[in-house]
TISETOR-485044 format. One line per 10 residues: their letters; for each residue z, y, x of C-alpha. Coordinates in steps of 0.5 Angstrom, whole numbers, plus 500, padded with zeros to 3 digits. Layout:
N
A = Z Y X | ...
// end
This chain:
424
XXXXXXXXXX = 500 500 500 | 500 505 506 | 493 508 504 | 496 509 498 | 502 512 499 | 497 518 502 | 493 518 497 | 498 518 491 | 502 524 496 | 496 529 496
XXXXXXXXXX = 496 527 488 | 502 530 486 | 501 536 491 | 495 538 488 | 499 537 481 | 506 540 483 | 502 546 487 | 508 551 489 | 514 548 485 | 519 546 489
XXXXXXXXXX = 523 539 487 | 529 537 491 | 530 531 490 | 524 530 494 | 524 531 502 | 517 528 505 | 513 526 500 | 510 534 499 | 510 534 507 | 505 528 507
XXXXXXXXXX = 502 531 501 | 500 538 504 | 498 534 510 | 493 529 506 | 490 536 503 | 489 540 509 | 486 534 513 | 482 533 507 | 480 540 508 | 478 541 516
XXXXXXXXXX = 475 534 516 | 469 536 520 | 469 543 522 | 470 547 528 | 475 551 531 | 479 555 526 | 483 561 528 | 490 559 525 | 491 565 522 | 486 564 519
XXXXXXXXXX = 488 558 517 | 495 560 515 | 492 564 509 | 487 559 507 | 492 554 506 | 497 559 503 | 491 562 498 | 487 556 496 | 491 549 498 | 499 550 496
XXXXXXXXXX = 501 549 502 | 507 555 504 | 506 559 510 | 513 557 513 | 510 549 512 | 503 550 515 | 507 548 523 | 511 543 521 | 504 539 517 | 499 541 523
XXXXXXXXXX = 505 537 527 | 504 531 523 | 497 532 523 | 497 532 531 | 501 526 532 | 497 522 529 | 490 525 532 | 488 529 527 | 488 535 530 | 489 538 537
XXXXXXXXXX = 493 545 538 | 492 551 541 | 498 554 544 | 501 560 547 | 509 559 549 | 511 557 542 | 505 560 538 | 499 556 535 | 493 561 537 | 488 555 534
XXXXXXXXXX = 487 549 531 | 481 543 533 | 480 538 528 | 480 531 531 | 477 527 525 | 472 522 526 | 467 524 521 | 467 517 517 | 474 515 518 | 479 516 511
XXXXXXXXXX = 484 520 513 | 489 517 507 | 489 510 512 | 492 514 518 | 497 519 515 | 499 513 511 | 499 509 518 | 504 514 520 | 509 515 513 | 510 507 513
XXXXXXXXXX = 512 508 520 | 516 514 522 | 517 517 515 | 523 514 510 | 523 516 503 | 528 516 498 | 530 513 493 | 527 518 488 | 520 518 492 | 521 510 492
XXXXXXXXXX = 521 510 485 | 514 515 484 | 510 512 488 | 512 505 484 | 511 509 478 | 504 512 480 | 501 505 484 | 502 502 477 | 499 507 473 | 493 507 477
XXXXXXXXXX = 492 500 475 | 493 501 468 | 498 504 463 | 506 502 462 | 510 499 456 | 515 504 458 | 521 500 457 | 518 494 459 | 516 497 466 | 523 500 468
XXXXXXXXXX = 526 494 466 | 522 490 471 | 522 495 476 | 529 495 478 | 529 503 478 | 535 506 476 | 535 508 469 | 537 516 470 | 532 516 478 | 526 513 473
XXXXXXXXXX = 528 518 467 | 527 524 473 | 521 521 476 | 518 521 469 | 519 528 469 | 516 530 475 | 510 528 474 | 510 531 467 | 511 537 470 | 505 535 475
XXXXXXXXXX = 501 533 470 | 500 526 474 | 503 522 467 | 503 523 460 | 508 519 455 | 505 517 450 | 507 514 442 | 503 509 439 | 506 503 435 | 512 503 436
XXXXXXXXXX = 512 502 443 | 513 508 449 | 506 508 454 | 506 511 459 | 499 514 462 | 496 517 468 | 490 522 466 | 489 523 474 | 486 516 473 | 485 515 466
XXXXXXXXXX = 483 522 464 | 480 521 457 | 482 519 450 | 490 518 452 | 492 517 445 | 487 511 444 | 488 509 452 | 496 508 449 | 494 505 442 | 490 500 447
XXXXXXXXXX = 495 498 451 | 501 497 445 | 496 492 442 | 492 487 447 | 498 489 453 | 497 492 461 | 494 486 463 | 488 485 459 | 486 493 461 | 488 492 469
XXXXXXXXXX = 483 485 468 | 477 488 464 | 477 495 469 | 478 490 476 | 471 487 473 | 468 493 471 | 470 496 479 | 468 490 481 | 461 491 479 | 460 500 477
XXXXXXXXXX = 453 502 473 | 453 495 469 | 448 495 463 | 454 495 457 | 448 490 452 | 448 485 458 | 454 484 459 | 456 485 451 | 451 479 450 | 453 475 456
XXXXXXXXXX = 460 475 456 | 461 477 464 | 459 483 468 | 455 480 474 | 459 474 476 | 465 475 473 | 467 472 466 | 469 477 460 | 474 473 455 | 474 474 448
XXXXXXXXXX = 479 479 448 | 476 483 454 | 469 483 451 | 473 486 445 | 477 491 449 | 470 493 454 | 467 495 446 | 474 499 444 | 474 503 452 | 466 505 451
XXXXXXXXXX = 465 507 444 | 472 510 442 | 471 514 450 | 476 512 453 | 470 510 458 | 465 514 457 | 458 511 459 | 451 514 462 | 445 513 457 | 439 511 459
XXXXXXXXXX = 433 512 454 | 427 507 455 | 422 503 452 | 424 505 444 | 432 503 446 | 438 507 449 | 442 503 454 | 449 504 457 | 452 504 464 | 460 502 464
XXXXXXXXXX = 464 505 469 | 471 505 471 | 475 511 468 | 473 518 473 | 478 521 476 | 483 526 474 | 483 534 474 | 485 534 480 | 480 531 484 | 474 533 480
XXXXXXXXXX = 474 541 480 | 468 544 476 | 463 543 482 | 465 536 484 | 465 534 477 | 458 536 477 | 457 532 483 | 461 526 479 | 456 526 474 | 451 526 478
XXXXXXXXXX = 453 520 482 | 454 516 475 | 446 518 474 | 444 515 481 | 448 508 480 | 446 507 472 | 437 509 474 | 438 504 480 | 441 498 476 | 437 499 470
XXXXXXXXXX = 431 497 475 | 436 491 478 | 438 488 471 | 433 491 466 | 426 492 469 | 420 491 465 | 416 490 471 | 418 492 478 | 425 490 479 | 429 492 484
XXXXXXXXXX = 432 487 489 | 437 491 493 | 440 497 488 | 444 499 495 | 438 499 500 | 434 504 494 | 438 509 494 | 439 510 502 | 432 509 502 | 432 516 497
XXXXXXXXXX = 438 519 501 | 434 518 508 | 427 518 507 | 427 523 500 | 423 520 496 | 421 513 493 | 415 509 493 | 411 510 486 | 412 505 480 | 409 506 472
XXXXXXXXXX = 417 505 470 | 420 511 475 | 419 516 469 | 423 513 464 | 428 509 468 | 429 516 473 | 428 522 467 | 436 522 467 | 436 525 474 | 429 529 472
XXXXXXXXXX = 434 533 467 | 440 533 472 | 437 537 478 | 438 531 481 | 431 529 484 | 423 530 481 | 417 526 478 | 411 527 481 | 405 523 480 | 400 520 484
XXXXXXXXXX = 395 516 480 | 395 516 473 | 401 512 471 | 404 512 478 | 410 516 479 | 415 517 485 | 421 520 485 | 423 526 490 | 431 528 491 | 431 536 491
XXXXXXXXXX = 435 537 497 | 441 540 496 | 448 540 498 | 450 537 491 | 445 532 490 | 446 529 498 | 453 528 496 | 452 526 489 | 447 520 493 | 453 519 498
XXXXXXXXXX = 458 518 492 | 453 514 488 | 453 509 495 | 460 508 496 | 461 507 489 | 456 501 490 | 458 499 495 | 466 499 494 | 467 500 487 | 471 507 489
XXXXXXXXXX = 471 514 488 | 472 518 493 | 471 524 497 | 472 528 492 | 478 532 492 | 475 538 497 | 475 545 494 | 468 548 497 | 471 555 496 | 477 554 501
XXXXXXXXXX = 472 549 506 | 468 556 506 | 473 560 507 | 475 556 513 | 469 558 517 | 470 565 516 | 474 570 520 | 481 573 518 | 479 580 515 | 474 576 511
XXXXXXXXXX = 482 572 509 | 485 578 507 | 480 581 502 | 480 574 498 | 486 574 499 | 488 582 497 | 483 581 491 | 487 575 488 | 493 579 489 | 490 585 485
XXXXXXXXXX = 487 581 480 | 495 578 479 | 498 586 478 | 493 588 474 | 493 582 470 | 500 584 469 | 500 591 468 | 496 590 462 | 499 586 459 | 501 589 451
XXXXXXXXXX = 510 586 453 | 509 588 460 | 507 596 458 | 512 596 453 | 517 594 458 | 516 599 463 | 515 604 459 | 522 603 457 | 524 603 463 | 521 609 464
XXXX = 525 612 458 | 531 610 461 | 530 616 467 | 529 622 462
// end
C-alpha cells in the first residue's frame, strides 16, 4: 500500500486546502510533498521565491511549509537545493520523466515517517472506499478502528470533501466522490441492495478490460475474458443507465454502442482542462475498441499499438470505416478525417498539447487500467516558469479581486458603514 498512502495524502491535501487538522501530523506533509512534486515533474530551474508564492498561491501549500517539503523531497532525490548559508536560492527538480513520483515518496513515509492513530484509520478508510463504498456500521466493526477516532476521520473527510455518508434502505453507506464522483444516491441504493463485494468485483473487470463494448458484454455475459455473474451482469446495466458510470456512445451502421469504463476520477483531480483532457481520452479507447471487437471490415488487432501509432507518426492508414468509427474524436477536436480516395478515410491527430495528452491517457488507460496524471494544475505549472515579478502580479491581482469582493458585499458595507458611524 505504499503508493497508496502517497496518493490517498495528495487527495486529502487537495480536499483539506489550507485547513488545519490537529490531529493530523504528517499526512498533509506528504501530501503538500506529493502535489509539488506532481507539479515540478520536468521543469528546470526554478527561483525559490518563486516557488515559495507559487505553492502558496496555486497548491495550499504554506509558505512556512515550503522547507521542510522541499527537504523530503530532496531526501528522496527528487529535487536538488541551491543554497546560500541557511537560504535556499534555487530548486532543481530531479524527477526522471517517467517515474510515478506516488512510488517514492510512498517508499519514504512507510519507512522513515509514523503516522498516528487518526492518520492510520483514514487511510483504512479511504483504501476501501477506492475499491467501492462501505456499509457504515459493517465496515467500522470489521476494521477494528475506535468508534470516537472513526467518528472524527468521517468528519474529515467530510470536511475535505473526500467522502460523503449516504441514507438508503435503512443502512448507512459510505462513499467516495473522489473515486465515485457521479450518482451518489443511486451508487448508496446499489450497494444497500447487492453489497460492496459484488461492486468491487464487476468495477475490477471493467479496469481490467476499460472501453468494452457495454452490447458485448451484456450479450455474452463476460467483458473480455472474465465471466460477469448474473448479479454483475445485472448490477454492470444498473451502473451505465442510471449514471453512475457514464459510458462514451459511438453511432454507426444505424445503432449507438456504449463503451463502459470505471468511474472517473473526482473533482480534485479533474480541473476544467483536465477534464477535457479525460473526455477525451475515453473517445480514443472507445474508437479503437469499436475497430477491435466491432468491426464491420477492417478489425483492428492491436488497439495498444493504433493509438502509439496515431500519437507517433500523427496520423492513421485509411480504411471506409474510419468515419463513422472515428466521428466522436472529429466532433471533439481530437483529430481530423481526410479522404484519400473515394470512400477511404485516414484519420490525423490535431497536434495539440491537450490532444497529445489525451492520446498519453487514452495509452495508459489501455495498458493499465488506471487513470493518472491528471492531478496538474497548468496554471501554476505556467506560472513555475516565470520570474518573480510575473508571481507577485498574480498573486496581488488575486488579492485584490478577494478586497474588492468583500468590500461590495451588501452586510459588508453596512457594517463598516456602522463602524464609521460610531467615530462621528
Amino acid at each position: 500500500m505504499t503508493k497508496e498512502v502517497a496518493e490517498f495524502a495528495y487527495d486529502l491535501h487537495s480536499g483539506l486546502g489550507a485547513i488545519n487538522i490537529t490531529e493530523y501530523d504528517q499526512l498533509p506533509l506528504l501530501g503538500m510533498a506529493a502535489t509539488l512534486a506532481v507539479h515540478i515533474k520536468g521543469l528546470g530551474v526554478i527561483e525559490y521565491e518563486v516557488l515559495r508564492k507559487v505553492s502558496d498561491h496555486f497548491m495550499g501549500i504554506p509558505s512556512r511549509s515550503l522547507r521542510e517539503i522541499l527537504e523530503i523531497l530532496e531526501e528522496v532525490e527528487f529535487v536538488r537545493l541551491v543554497t546560500a548559508g541557511r537560504t535556499i536560492e534555487k530548486v532543481i527538480p530531479n524527477i526522471p520523466l517517467f517515474d510515478d513520483v506516488y512510488v517514492g515518496l510512498g517508499d519514504f513515509a512507510s519507512s522513515e515517517l509514523k503516522m498516528n492513530e487518526h492518520e492510520q484509520a483514514t487511510l483504512s478508510i479511504l483504501q476501501a472506499l477506492r475499491e467501492s463504498p462501505q456499509n457504515t456500521h459493517s465496515f467500522q466493526a470489521k476494521s477494528g478502528i475506535d468508534t470516537n477516532v472513526f467518528r472524527r476521520c468521517l468528519q474529515f473527510g467530510s470536511i475535505s470533501g473526500m467522502l460523503s455518508e449516504q441514507k438508503a434502505r435503512g443502512k448507512s453507506i459510505l462513499i467516495s466522490p473522489f473515486y465515485y464522483a457521479d450518482n451518489l444516491d443511486g451508487l448508496a441504493d446499489t450497494v444497500a441492495a447487492v453489497g460492496a463485494s459484488a461492486l468491487t468485483s464487476v468495477l475490477n473487470k471493467v479496469k481490467a478490460n476499460q472501453g468494452w463494448p457495454l452490447s458485448l458484454a451484456l450479450s455474452s455475459g463476460q467483458i473480455g475474458t472474465s465471466i460477469l455473474t448474473t448479479t454483475e451482469v445485472q448490477l454492470l446495466t444498473k451502473l451505465t443507465s442510471e449514471g453512475m458510470i457514464k459510458p462514451p456512445t459511438i453511432s454507426f451502421g444505424g445503432r449507438n454502442e456504449s463503451f463502459v469504463f470505471t468511474p472517473k476520477p473526482g473533482s480534485a483531480r479533474l480541473n476544467a482542462a483536465n477534464r477535457e483532457i479525460y473526455e477525451r481520452a475515453m473517445a480514443l479507447v472507445s474508437a479503437v475498441r469499436k475497430g477491435q471487437l466491432l468491426a464491420q471490415e477492417y478489425r483492428i488487432k492491436y488497439p495498444l499499438a493504433i493509438l502509439r501509432k496515431l500519437r507517433d507518426k500523427g496520423f492513421l492508414k485509411s480504411n471506409s470505416e474510419a468515419a463513422s468509427q472515428y466521428q466522436n474524436l472529429v466532433v471533439m477536436r481530437v483529430a481530423y478525417l481526410k479522404e484519400v480516395s473515394s470512400g477511404m478515410w485516414q484519420l490525423h491527430l490535431n497536434r495539440m498539447p491537450e490532444n497529445e495528452a489525451a492520446l498519453d491517457l487514452a495509452i495508459d488507460v489501455l495498458r493499465t487500467g488506471e487513470v493518472s496524471n491528471m492531478e496538474v494544475n497548468q496554471d501554476a505549472r505556467i506560472a513555475l516558469s516565470k520570474d518573480e515579478i510575473y508571481i507577485q502580479s498574480i498573486v496581488a491581482a488575486a488579492e485584490l479581486k478577494k478586497r474588492q469582493k468583500d468590500i461590495t458585499d451588501p452586510q459588508a458595507l453596512e457594517e463598516y458603514a456602522q463602524l464609521i458611524l460610531k467615530f462621528d
